[in-house]
Biopython code that builds the backbone (N, CA, C, O; Angstrom):
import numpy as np
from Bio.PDB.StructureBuilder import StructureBuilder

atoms = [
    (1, "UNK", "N", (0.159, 11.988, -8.484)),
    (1, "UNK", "CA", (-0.935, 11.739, -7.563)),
    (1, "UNK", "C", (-0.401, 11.374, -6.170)),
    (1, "UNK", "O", (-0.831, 11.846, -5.118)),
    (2, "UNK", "N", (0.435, 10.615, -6.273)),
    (2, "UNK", "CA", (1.066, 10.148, -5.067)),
    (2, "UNK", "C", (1.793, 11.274, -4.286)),
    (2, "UNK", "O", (1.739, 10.995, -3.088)),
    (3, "UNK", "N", (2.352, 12.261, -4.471)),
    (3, "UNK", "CA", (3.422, 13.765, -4.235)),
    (3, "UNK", "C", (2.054, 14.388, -3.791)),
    (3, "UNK", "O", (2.273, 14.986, -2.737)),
    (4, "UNK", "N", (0.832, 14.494, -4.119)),
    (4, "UNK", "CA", (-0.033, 15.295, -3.901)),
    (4, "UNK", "C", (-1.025, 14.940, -2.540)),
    (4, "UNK", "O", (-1.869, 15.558, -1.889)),
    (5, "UNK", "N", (-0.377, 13.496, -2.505)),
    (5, "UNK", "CA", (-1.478, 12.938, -1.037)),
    (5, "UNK", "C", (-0.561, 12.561, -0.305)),
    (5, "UNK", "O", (-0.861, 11.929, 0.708)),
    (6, "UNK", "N", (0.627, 12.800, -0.564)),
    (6, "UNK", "CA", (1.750, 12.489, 0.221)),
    (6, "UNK", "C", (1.524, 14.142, 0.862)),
    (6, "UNK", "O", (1.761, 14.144, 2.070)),
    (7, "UNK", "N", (1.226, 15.175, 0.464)),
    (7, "UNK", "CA", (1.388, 16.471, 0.708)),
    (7, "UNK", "C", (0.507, 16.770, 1.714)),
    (7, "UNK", "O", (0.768, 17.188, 2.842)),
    (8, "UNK", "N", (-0.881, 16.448, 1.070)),
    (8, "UNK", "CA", (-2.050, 16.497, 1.997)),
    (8, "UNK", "C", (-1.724, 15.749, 3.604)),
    (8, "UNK", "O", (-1.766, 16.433, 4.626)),
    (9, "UNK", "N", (-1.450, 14.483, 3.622)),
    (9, "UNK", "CA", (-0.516, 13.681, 4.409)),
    (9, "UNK", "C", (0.374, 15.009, 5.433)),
    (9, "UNK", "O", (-0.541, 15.539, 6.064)),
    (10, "UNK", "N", (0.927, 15.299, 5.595)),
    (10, "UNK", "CA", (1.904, 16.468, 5.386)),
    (10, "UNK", "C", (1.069, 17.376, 6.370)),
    (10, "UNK", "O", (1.010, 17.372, 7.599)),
    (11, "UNK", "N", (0.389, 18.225, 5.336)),
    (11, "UNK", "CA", (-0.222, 19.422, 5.954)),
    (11, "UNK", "C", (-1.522, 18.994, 6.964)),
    (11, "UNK", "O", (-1.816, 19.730, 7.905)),
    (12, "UNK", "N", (-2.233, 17.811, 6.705)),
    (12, "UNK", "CA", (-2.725, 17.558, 7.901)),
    (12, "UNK", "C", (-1.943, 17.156, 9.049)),
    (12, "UNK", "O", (-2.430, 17.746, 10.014)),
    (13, "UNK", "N", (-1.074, 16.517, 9.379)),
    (13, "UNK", "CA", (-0.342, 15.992, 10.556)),
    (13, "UNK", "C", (0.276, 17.229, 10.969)),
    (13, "UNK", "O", (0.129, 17.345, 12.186)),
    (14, "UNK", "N", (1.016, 18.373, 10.384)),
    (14, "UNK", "CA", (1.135, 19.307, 11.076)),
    (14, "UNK", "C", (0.195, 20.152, 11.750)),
    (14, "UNK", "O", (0.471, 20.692, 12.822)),
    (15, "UNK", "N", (-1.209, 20.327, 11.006)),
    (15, "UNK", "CA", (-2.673, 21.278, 11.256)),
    (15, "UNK", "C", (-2.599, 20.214, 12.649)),
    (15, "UNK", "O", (-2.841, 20.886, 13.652)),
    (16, "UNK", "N", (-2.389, 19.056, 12.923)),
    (16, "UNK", "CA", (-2.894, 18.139, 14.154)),
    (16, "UNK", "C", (-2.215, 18.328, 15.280)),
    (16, "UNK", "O", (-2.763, 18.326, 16.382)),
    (17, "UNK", "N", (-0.579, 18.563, 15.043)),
    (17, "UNK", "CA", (0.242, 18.911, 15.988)),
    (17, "UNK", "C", (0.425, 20.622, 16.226)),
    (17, "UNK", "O", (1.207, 21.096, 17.050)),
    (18, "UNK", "N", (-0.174, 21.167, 15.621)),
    (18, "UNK", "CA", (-0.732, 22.493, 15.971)),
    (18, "UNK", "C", (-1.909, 22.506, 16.870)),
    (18, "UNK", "O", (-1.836, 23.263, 17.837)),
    (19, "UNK", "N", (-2.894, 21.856, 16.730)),
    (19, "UNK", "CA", (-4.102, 21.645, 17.356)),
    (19, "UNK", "C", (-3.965, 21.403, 18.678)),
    (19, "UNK", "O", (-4.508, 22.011, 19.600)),
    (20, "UNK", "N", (-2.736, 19.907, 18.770)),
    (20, "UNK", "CA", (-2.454, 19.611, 19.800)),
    (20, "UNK", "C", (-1.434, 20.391, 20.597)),
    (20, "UNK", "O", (-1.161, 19.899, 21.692)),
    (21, "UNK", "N", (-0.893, 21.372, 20.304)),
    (21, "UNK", "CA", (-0.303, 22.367, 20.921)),
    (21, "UNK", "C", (-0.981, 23.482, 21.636)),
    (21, "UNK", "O", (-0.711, 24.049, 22.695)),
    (22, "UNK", "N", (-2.127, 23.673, 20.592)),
    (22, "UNK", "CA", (-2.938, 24.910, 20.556)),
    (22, "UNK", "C", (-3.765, 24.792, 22.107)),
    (22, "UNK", "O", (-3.686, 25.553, 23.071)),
    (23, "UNK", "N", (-4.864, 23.087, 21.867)),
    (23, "UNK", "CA", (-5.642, 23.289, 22.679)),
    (23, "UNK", "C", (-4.534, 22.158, 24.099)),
    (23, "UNK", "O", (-4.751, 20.989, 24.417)),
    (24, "UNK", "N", (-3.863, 22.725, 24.422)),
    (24, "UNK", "CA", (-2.735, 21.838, 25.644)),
    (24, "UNK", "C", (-2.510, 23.379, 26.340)),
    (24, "UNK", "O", (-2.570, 23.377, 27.570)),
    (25, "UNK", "N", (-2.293, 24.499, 25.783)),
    (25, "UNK", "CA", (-2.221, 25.526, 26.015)),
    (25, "UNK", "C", (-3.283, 26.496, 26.558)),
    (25, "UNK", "O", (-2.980, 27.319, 27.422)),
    (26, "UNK", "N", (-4.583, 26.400, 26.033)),
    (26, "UNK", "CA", (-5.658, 27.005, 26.233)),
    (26, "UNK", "C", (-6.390, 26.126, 27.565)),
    (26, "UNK", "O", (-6.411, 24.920, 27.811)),
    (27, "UNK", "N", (-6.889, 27.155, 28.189)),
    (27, "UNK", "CA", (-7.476, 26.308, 29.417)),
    (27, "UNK", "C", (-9.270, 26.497, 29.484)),
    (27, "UNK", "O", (-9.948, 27.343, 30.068)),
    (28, "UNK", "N", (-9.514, 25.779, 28.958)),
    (28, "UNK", "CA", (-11.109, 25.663, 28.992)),
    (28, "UNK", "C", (-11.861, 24.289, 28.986)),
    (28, "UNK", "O", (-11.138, 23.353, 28.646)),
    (29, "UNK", "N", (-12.967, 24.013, 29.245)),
    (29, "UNK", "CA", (-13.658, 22.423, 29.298)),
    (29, "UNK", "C", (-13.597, 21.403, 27.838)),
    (29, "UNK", "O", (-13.713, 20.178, 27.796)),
    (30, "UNK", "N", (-13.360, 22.432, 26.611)),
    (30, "UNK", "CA", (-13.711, 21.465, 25.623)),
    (30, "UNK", "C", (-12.607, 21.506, 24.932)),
    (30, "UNK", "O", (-12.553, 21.170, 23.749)),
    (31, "UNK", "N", (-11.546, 21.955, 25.661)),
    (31, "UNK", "CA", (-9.831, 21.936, 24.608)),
    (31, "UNK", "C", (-9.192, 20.752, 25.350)),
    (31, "UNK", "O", (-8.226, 20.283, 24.748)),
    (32, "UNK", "N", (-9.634, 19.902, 27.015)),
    (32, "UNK", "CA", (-9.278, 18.753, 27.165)),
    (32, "UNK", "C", (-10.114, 17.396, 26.394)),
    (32, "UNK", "O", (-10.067, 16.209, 26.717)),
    (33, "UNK", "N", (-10.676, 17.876, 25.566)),
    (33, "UNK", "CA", (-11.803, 17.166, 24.653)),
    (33, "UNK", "C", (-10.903, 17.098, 23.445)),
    (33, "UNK", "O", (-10.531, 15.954, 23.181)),
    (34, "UNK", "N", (-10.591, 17.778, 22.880)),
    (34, "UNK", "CA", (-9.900, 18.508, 21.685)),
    (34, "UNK", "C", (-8.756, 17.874, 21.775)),
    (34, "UNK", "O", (-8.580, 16.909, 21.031)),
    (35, "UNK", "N", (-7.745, 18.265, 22.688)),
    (35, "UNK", "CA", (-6.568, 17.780, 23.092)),
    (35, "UNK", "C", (-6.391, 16.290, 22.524)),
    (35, "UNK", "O", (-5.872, 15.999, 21.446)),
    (36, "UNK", "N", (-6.969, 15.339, 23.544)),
    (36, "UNK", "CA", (-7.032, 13.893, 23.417)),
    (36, "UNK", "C", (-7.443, 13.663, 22.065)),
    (36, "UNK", "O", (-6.745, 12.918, 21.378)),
    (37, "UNK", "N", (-8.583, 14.246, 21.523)),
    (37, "UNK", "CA", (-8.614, 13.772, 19.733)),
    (37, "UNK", "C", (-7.748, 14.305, 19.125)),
    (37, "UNK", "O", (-7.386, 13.850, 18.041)),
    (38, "UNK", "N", (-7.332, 15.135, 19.534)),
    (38, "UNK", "CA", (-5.986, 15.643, 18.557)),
    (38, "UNK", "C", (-5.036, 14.662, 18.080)),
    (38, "UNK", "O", (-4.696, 14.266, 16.965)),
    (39, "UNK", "N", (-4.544, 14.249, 19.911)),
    (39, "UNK", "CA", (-3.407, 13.257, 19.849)),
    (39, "UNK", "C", (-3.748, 11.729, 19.029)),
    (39, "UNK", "O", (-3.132, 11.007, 18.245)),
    (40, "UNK", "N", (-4.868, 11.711, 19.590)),
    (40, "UNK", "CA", (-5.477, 10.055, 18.794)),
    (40, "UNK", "C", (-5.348, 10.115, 17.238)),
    (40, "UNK", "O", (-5.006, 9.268, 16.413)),
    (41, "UNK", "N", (-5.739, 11.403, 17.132)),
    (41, "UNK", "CA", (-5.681, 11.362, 15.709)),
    (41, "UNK", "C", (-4.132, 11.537, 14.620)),
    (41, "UNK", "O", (-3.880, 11.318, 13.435)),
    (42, "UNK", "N", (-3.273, 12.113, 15.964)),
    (42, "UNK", "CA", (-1.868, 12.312, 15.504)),
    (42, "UNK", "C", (-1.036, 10.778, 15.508)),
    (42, "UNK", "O", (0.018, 10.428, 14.976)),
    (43, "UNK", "N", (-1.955, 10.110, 16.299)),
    (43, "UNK", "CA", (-1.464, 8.733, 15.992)),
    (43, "UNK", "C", (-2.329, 7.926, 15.061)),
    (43, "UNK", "O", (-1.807, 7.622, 13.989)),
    (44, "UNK", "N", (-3.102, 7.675, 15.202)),
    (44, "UNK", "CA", (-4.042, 6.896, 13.899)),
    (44, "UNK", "C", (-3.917, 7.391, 12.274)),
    (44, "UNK", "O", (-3.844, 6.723, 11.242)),
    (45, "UNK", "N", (-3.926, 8.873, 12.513)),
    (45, "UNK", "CA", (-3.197, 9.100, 11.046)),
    (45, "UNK", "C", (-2.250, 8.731, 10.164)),
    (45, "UNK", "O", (-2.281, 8.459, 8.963)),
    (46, "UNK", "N", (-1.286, 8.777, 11.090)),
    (46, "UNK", "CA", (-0.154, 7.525, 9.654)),
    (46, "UNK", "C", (-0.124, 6.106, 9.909)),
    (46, "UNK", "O", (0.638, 5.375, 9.276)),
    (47, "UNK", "N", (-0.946, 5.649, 10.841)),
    (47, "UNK", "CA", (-1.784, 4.221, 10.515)),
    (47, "UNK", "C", (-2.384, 3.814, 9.536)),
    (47, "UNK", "O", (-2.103, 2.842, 8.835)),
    (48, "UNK", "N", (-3.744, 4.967, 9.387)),
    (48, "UNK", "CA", (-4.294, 4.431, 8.362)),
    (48, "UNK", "C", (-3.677, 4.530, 6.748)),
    (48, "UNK", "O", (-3.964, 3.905, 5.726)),
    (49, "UNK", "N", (-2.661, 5.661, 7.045)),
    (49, "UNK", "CA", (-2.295, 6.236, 5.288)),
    (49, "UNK", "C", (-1.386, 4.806, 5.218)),
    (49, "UNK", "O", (-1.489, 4.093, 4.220)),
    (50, "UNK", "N", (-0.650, 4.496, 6.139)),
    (50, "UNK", "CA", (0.244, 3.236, 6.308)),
    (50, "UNK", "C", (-0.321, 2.166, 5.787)),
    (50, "UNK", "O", (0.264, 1.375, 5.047)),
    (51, "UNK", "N", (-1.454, 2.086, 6.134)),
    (51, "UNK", "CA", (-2.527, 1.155, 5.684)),
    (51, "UNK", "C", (-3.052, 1.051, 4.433)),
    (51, "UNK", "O", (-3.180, -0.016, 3.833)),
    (52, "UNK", "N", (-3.406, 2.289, 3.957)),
    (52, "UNK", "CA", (-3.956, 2.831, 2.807)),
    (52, "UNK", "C", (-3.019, 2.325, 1.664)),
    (52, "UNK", "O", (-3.510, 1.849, 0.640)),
    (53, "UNK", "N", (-1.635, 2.431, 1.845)),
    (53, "UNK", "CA", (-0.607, 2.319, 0.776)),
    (53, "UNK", "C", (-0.224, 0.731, 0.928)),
    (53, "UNK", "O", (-0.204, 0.026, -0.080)),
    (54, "UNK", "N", (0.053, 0.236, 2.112)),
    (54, "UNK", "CA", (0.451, -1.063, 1.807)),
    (54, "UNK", "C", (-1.207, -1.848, 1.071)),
    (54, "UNK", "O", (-0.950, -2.840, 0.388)),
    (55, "UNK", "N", (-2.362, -1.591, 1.134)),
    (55, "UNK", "CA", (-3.810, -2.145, 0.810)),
    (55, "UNK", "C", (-3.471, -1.624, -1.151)),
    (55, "UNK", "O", (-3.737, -2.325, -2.127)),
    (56, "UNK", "N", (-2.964, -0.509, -1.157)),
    (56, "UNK", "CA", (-3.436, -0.121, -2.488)),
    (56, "UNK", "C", (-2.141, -1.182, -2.967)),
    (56, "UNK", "O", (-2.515, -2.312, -3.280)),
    (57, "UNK", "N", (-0.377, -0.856, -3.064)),
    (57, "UNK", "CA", (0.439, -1.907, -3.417)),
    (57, "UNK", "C", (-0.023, -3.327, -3.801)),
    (57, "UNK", "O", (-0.014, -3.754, -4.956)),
    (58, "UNK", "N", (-0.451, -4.054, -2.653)),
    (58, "UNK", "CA", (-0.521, -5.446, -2.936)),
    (58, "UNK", "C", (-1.780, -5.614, -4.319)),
    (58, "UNK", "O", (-1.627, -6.363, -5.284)),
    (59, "UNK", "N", (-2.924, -4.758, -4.095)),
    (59, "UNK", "CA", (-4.239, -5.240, -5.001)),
    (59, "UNK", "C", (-3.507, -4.444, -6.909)),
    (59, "UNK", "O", (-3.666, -4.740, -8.093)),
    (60, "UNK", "N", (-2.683, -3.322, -6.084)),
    (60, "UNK", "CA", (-1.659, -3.069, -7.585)),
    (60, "UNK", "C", (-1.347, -3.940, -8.308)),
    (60, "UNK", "O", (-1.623, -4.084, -9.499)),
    (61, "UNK", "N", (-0.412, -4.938, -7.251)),
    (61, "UNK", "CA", (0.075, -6.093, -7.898)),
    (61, "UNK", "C", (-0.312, -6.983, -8.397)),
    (61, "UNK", "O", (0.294, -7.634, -9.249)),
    (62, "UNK", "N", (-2.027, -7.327, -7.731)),
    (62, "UNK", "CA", (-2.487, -8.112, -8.292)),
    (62, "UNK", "C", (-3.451, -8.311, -9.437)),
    (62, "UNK", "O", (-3.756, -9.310, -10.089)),
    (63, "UNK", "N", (-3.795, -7.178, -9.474)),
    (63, "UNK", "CA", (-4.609, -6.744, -10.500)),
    (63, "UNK", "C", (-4.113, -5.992, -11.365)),
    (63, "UNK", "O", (-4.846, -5.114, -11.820)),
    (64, "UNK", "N", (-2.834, -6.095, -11.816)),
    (64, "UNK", "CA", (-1.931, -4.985, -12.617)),
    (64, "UNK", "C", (-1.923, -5.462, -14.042)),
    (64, "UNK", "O", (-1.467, -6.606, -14.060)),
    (65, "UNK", "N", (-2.202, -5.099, -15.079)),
    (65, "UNK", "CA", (-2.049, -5.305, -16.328)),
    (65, "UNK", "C", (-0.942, -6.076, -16.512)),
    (65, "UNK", "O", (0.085, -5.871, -15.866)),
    (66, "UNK", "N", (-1.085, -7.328, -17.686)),
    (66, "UNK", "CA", (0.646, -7.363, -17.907)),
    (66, "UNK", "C", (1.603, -6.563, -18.490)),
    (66, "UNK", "O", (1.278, -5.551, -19.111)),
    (67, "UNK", "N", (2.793, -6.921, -18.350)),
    (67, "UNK", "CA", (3.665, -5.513, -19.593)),
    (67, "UNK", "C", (3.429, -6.726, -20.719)),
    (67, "UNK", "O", (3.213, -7.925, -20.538)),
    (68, "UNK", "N", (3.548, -5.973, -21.915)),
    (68, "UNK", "CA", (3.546, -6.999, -22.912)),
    (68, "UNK", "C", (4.859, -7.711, -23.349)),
    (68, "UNK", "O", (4.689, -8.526, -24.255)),
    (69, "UNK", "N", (6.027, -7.584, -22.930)),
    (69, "UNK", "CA", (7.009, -8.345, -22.786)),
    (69, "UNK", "C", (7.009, -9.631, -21.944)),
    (69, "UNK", "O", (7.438, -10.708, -22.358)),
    (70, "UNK", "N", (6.553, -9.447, -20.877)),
    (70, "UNK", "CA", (6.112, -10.709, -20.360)),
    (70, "UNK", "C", (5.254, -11.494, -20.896)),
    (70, "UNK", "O", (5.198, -12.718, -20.773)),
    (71, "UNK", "N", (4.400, -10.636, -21.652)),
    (71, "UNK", "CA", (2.932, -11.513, -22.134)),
    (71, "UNK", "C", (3.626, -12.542, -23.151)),
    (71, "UNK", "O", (3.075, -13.591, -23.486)),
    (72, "UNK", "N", (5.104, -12.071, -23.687)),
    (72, "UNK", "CA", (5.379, -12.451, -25.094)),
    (72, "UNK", "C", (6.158, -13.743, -24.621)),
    (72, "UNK", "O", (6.150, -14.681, -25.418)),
    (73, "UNK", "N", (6.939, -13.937, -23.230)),
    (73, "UNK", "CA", (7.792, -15.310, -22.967)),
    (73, "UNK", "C", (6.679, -16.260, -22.852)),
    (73, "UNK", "O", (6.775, -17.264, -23.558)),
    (74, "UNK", "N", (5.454, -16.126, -21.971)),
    (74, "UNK", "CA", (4.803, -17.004, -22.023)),
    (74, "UNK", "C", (4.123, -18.188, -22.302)),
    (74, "UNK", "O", (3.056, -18.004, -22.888)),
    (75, "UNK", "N", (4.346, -19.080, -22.116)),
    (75, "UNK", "CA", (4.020, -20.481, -23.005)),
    (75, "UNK", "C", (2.711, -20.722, -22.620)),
    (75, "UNK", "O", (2.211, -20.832, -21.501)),
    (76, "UNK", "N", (2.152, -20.799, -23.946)),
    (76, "UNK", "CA", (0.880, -21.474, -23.804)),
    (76, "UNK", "C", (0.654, -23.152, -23.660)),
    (76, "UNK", "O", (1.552, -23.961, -23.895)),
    (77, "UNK", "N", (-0.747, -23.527, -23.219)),
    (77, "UNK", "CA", (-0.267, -24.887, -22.558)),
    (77, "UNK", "C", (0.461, -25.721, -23.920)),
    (77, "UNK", "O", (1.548, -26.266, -23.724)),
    (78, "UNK", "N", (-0.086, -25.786, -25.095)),
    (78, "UNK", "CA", (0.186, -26.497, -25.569)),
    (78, "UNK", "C", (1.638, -26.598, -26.514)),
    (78, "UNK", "O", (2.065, -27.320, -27.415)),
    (79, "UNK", "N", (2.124, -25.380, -25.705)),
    (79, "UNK", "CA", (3.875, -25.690, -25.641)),
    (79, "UNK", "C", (4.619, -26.010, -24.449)),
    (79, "UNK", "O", (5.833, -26.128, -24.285)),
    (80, "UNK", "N", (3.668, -26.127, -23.661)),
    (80, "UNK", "CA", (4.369, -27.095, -22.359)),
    (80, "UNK", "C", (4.492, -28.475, -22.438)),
    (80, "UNK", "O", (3.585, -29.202, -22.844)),
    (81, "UNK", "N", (5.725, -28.917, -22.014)),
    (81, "UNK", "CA", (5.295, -30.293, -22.603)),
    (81, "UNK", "C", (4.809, -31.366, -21.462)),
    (81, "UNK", "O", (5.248, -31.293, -20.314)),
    (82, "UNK", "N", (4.204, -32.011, -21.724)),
    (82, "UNK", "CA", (3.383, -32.880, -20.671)),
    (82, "UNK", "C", (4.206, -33.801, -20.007)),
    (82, "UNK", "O", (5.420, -33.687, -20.180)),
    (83, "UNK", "N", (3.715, -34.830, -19.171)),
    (83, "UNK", "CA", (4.371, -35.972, -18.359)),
    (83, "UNK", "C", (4.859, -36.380, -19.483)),
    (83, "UNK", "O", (6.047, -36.153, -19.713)),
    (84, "UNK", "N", (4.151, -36.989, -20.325)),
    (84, "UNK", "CA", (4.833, -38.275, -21.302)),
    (84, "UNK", "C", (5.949, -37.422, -22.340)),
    (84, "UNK", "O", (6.822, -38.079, -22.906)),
    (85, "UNK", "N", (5.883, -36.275, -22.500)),
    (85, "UNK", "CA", (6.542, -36.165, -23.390)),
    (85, "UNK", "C", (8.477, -35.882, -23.097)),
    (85, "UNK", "O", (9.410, -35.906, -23.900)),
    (86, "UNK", "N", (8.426, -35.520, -20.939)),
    (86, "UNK", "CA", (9.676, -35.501, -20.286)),
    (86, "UNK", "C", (10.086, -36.485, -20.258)),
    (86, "UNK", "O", (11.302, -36.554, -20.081)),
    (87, "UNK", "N", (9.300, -37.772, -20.417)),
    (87, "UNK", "CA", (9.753, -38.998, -19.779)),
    (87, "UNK", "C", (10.999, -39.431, -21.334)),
    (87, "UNK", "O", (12.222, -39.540, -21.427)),
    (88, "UNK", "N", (9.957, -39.548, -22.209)),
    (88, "UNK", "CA", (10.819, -39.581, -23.734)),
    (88, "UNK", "C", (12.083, -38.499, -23.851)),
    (88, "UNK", "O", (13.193, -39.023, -23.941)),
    (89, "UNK", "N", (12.053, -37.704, -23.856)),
    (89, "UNK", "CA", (13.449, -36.851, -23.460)),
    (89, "UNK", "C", (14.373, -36.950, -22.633)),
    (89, "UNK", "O", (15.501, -36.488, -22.807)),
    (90, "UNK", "N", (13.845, -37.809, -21.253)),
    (90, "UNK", "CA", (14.775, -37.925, -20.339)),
    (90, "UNK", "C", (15.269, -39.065, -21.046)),
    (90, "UNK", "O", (16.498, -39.121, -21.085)),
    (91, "UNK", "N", (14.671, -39.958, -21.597)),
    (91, "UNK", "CA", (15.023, -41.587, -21.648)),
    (91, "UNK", "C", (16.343, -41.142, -23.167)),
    (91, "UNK", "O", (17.512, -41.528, -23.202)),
    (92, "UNK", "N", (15.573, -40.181, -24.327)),
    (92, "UNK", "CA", (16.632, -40.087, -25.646)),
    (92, "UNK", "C", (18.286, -39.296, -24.995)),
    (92, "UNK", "O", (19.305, -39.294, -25.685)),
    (93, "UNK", "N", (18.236, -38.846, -23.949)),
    (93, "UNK", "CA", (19.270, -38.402, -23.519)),
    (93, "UNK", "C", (20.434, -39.265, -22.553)),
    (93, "UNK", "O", (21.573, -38.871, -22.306)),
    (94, "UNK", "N", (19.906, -40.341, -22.165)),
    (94, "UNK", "CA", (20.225, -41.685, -21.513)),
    (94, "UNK", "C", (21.228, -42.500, -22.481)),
    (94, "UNK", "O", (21.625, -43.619, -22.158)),
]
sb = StructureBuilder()
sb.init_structure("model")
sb.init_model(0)
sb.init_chain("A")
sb.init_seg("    ")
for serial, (resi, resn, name, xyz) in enumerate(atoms, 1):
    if name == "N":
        sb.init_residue(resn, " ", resi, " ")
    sb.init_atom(name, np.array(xyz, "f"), 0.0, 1.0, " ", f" {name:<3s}", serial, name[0])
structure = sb.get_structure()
C-alpha cells in the first residue's frame, strides 16, 4: 500500500512539474493563472504527504495492537509489589 501511494506521490509531482513547464511556456491570460497553482501546488504537495505520513506513524503507534510477546512480560498489578512490600525487602537485605 505504501509503494503504491508512494507511486501516485511520484506521478503526480512530475504531471505538476510538467504543468509548470508547460503553462511558463505558453503565452496566454489563464496559463499565468495555471503557472502559479502549479508551483504552489509543487510545493504544498510533499507538505501535505509529509504530513500525511508523519500524522498516520505517530496514531500507528498509538493505537497499534500489542505483539503478544510483550503482552506476555507484563506484570499485572498484583505482581507488582507495593510500597510496603520494597520497604521489607530492602530492610531483609540489610
Amino acid at each position: 500500500m505504501k509503494k503504491i501511494l508512494a507511486w501516485i506521490g511520484v506521478i503526480l509531482l512530475v504531471l505538476l512539474y510538467l504543468l509548470t513547464l508547460i503553462s511558463a511556456i505558453i503565452d496566454s491570460p489563464f496559463s499565468k493563472s495555471l503557472f502559479f497553482a502549479s508551483v504552489t501546488m509543487t510545493i504544498v504537495l510533499p507538505v501535505l504527504i509529509y504530513g500525511y505520513r508523519l500524522i498516520y506513524k505517530v496514531l500507528k503507534e498509538r493505537y497499534a495492537p500489542e505483539k503478544p510477546e510483550n503482552v506476555a512480560q507484563k506484570k499485572t498489578p498484583e505482581e507488582v509489589p507495593g510500597p510496603e512490600e520494597k520497604e521489607h525487602t530492602d530492610q531483609d537485605k540489610a
